[in-house]
N, C-alpha and C positions, 0 to 999 in steps of 0.2 A: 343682288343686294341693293337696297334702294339708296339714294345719293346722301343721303342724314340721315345718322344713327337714331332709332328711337329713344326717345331719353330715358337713364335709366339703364339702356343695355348695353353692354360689351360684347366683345366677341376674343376669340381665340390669341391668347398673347403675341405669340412669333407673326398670327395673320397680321396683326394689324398692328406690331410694330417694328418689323424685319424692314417692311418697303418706306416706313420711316427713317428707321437707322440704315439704311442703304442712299438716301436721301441727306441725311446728314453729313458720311462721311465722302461723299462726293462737294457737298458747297466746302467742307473743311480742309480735302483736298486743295481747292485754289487759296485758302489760304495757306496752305504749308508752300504752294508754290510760288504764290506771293509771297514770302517769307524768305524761301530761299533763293530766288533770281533777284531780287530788287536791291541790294546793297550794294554788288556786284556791279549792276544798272547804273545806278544814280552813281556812283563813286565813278567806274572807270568810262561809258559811254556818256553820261553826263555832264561829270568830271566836277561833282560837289563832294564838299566836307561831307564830315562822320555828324555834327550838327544837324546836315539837313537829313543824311541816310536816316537818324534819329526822329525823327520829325514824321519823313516817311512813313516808317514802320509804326510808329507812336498813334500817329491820326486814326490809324482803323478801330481800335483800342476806344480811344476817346471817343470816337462816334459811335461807336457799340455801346458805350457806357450811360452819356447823353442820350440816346433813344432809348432805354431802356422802360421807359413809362409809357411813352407812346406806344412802342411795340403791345406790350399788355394792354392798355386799352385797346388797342385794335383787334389784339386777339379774343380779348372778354363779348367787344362788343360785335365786334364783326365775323368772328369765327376764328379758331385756330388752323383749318385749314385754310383760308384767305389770306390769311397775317403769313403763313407758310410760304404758299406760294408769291407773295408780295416779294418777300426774301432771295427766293429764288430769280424773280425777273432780276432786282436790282443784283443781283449778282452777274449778270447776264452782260445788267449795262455798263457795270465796272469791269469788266473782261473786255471789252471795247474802247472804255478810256485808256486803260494797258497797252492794248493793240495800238492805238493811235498814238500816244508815247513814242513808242517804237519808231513809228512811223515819223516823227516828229523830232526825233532826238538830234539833228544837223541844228536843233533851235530847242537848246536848253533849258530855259523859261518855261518854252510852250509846251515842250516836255514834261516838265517836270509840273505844271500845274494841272496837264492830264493826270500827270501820277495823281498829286494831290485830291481831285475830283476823285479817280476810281478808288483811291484808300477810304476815304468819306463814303461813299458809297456802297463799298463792300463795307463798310463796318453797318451803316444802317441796317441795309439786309442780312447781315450775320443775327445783329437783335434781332429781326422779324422772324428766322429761320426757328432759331433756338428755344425764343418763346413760342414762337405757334408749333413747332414738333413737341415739345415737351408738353403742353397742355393739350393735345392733336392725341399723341401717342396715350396718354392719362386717361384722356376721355374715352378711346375705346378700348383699352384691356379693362380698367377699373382702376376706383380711387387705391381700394386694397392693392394694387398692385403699381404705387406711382415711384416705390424705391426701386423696382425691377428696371422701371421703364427709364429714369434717371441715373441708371448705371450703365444701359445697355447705348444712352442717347453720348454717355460721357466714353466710352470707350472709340464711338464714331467719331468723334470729335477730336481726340486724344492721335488717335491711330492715322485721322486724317493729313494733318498737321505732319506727323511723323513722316509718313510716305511721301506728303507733298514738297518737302524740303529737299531733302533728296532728290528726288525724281526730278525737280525744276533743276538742279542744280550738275543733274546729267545730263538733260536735255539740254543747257543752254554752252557746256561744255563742246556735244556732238554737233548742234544744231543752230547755233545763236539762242537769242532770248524771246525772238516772235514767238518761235512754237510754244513755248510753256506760256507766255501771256493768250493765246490761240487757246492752248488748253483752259484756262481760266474761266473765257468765254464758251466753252463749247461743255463740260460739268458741269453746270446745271440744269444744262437738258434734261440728263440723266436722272436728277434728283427731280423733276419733275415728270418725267413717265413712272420713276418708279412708285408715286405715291398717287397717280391720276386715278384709279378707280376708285382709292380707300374712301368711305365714306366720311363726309363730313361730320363734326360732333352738333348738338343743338346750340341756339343760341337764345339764352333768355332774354328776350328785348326790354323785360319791364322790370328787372332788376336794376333797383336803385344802387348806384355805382358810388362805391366807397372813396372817399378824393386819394391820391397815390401816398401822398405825404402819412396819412396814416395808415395805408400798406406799410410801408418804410416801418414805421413806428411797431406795427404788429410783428414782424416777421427780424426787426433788429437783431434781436438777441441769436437767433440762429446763424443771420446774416455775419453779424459780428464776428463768430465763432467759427463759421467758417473764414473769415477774412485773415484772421492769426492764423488760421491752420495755412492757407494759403501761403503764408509766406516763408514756411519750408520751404515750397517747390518752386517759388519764385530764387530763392536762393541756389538751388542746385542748378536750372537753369539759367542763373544770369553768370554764377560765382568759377562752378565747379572746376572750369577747365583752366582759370586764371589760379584756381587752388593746385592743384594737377601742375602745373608750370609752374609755381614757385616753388613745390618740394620736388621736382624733377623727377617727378613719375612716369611723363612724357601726358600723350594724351588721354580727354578724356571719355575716348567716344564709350568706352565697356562701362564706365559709370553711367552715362546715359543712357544704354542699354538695359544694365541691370534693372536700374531705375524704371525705364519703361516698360520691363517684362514685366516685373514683377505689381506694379500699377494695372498693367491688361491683366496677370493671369487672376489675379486677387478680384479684379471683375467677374470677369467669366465665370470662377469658380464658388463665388459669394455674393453674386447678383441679387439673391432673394433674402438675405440675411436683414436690410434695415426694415422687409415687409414684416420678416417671419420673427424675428427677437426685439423689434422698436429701436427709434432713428436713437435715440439716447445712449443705450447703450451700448450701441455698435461704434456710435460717433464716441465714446469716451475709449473704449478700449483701440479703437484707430487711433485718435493724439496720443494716449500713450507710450504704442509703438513708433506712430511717426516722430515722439519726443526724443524715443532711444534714436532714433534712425540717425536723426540729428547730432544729439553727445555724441555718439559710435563717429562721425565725421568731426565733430569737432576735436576730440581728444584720440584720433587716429593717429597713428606711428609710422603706420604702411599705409599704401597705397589697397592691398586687399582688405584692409578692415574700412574703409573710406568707400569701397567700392559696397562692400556688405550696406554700410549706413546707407547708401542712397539705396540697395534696395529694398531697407528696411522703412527708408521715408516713402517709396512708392507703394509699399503693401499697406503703413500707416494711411498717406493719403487718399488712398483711390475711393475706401468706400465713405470718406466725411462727407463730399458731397450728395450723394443720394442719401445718406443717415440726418443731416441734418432738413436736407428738403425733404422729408416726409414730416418732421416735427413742423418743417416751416407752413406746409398747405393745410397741415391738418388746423392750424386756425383759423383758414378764413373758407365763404361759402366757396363752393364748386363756381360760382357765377364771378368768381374775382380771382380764377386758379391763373391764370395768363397774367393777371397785375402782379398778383404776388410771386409767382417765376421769376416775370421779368425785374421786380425786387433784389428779389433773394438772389438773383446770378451778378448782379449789378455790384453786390459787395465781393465779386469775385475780379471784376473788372479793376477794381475800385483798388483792393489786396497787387496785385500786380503790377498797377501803375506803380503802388508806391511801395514795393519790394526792394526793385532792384535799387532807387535812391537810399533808402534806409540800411540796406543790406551793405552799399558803399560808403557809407559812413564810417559801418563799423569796420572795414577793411581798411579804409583812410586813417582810423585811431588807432588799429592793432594789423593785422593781418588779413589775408582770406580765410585762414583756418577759422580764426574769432567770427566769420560769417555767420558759424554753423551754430555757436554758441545762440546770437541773435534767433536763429531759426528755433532753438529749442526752447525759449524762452520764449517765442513766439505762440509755440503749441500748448505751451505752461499756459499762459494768457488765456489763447482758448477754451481750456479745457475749464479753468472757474470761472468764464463767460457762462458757459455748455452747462455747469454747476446752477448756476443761477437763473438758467431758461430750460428745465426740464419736460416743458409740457409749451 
């Protein structure tokens, strides 16, 4: 197979986007491991506040978010496998500022603005990763198939995260914290052999490049809609377990569970649904349920029916995002599909920052149960956003 795709052609779906989503859920990996060793880090080896542990975690986020135009230019203009593999170095090199932390932690300071460089840096290459696989991944299965390939990209992603928390957080119990900062460093190798043969997608060089500002503007509405649906899952993930402790349910890892089964199996099983019935109306019957998923936790009694809602907000949320980014690429040419990604994921970034503050509001005025209320009112929002941008 020769190194770029002819333009025009696909090939084989699993071929050419299996060694992509095996690529992803390895860079997503060191973030789940990043995630789960560094609070731990910075608080007890460190010996900083819950302010800076915040700050930490927070950075990678905001520099994901911040890059998120560049990324898409660079994928438009340069290729999505270049912008790919770009992702992957700098992941490389923030597994190394980690390592040196480590290494540096008898000097807190210097430690911790290691930390601070590799969160900034893993968040850049997290943008480069996600847009150049997702418009990487599009380009060679086919446009017709970019809701498949955006379910199968989110499920790596999803999954990554999941295991990498964990895993860091046993490793650093049996082993100290080098080796899971060690590992950080040494997953993206892997995400780079597994996608080194695939061919590269074309690159129109003489395509007049649309400014980003009105990407933003064309792709808003989908953006938007997904940004309130987003802020169910920001809720169950920031709230859940302070809900769980104040009704004295005990913990709440089986709600997190549920929540995440049910999120993967609704993938797996209805991957092809926003190609095969249209992003619209897959995306409206998803807020729906993710609405119930919501009420069912806000006006829950027991702790079983609270565990149902979140996995009703997981089967709700899993497929909005690939339903609404196929509505979203479908406006703009194939020559701007990397700008408008990196767009359209940006109000995901965007949703999340400002979840969990809004979602503490409403706990601060009422309760945690009243969180859930927010969330479903959140998806109510969405869903006559979603009303008003059908096409």
């Amino acid at each position: 197979m020769s190194a770029t795709l002819a333009k025009g052609q696909s090939i084989n779906f699993y071929q050419a986007t299996m060694p992509i989503i095996l690529s992803v859920f390895a860079i997503y990996l060191t973030i789940g491991i990043a995630l789960g060793v560094l609070p731990k880090f910075v608080q007890n080896n460190l010996g900083f506040n819950s302010l800076i542990i915040g700050l930490v975690i927070g950075l990678q986020s905001l520099a994901t978010l911040l890059t998120r135009a560049y990324s898409g230019k660079i994928t438009d203009t340069k290729g999505a496998k270049k912008s790919k593999m770009s992702g992957i170095i700098l992941s490389v090199i923030a597994g190394a500022a980690y390592v040196l932390a480590v290494f540096f932690q008898t000097s807190p300071m210097l430690a911790l603005g290691f930390l601070l460089l590799a969160r900034i840096i893993h968040g850049v290459g997290e943008s480069f990763l996600v847009t150049g696989a997702l418009t990487w991944g599009i380009g060679l299965a086919g446009h017709e198939k970019s809701g498949k390939v955006m379910t199968w990209n989110g499920i790596a992603m999803y999954a990554g995260i999941a295991i990498g928390a964990p895993l860091s957080i046993w490793l650093s119990k049996g082993f100290g914290d080098l080796p899971a900062f060690i590992l950080i460093m040494l997953l993206p190798l892997v995400s780079w052999i597994s996608t080194a043969k695939l061919p590269a997608i074309p690159v129109d060089k003489d395509h007049i490049r649309t400014p980003f500002y009105k990407v933003i503007k064309t792709v808003a509405g989908q953006g938007l809609s997904l940004a309130f649906s987003s802020m169910a899952f920001g809720c169950i993930a920031s709230f859940v377990g302070l809900f769980f402790m104040e009704k004295n349910w005990g913990d709440a890892s089986l709600a997190f569970m549920t929540f995440g089964a049910c999120y993967v199996l609704t993938r797996i099983f209805f991957a092809s649904f926003p190609d095969k019935f249209g992003g619209f109306k897959v995306a409206f019957i998803s807020l729906i349920i993710e609405a119930a998923g919501q009420i069912m936790i806000w006006t829950s009694a027991s702790k079983a029916v609270a565990i149902i809602g979140c996995g009703l907000t997981g089967i709700g949320f899993s497929l909005i995002f690939p339903a609404l980014g196929v509505l979203a690429i479908q406006k703009v040419k194939p020559q701007m599909r990397g700008t408008a990604l990196g767009a359209y994921v940006a109000f995901v970034d965007l949703s999340l920052g400002l979840a969990g503050p809004a979602a503490g509001l409403a706990a601060g005025w009422f309760n945690y149960q009243a969180v859930y209320l927010f969330g479903a009112i959140s998806c109510i929002l969405s869903m006559i956003i979603l009303l008003f941008n059908k096409k």
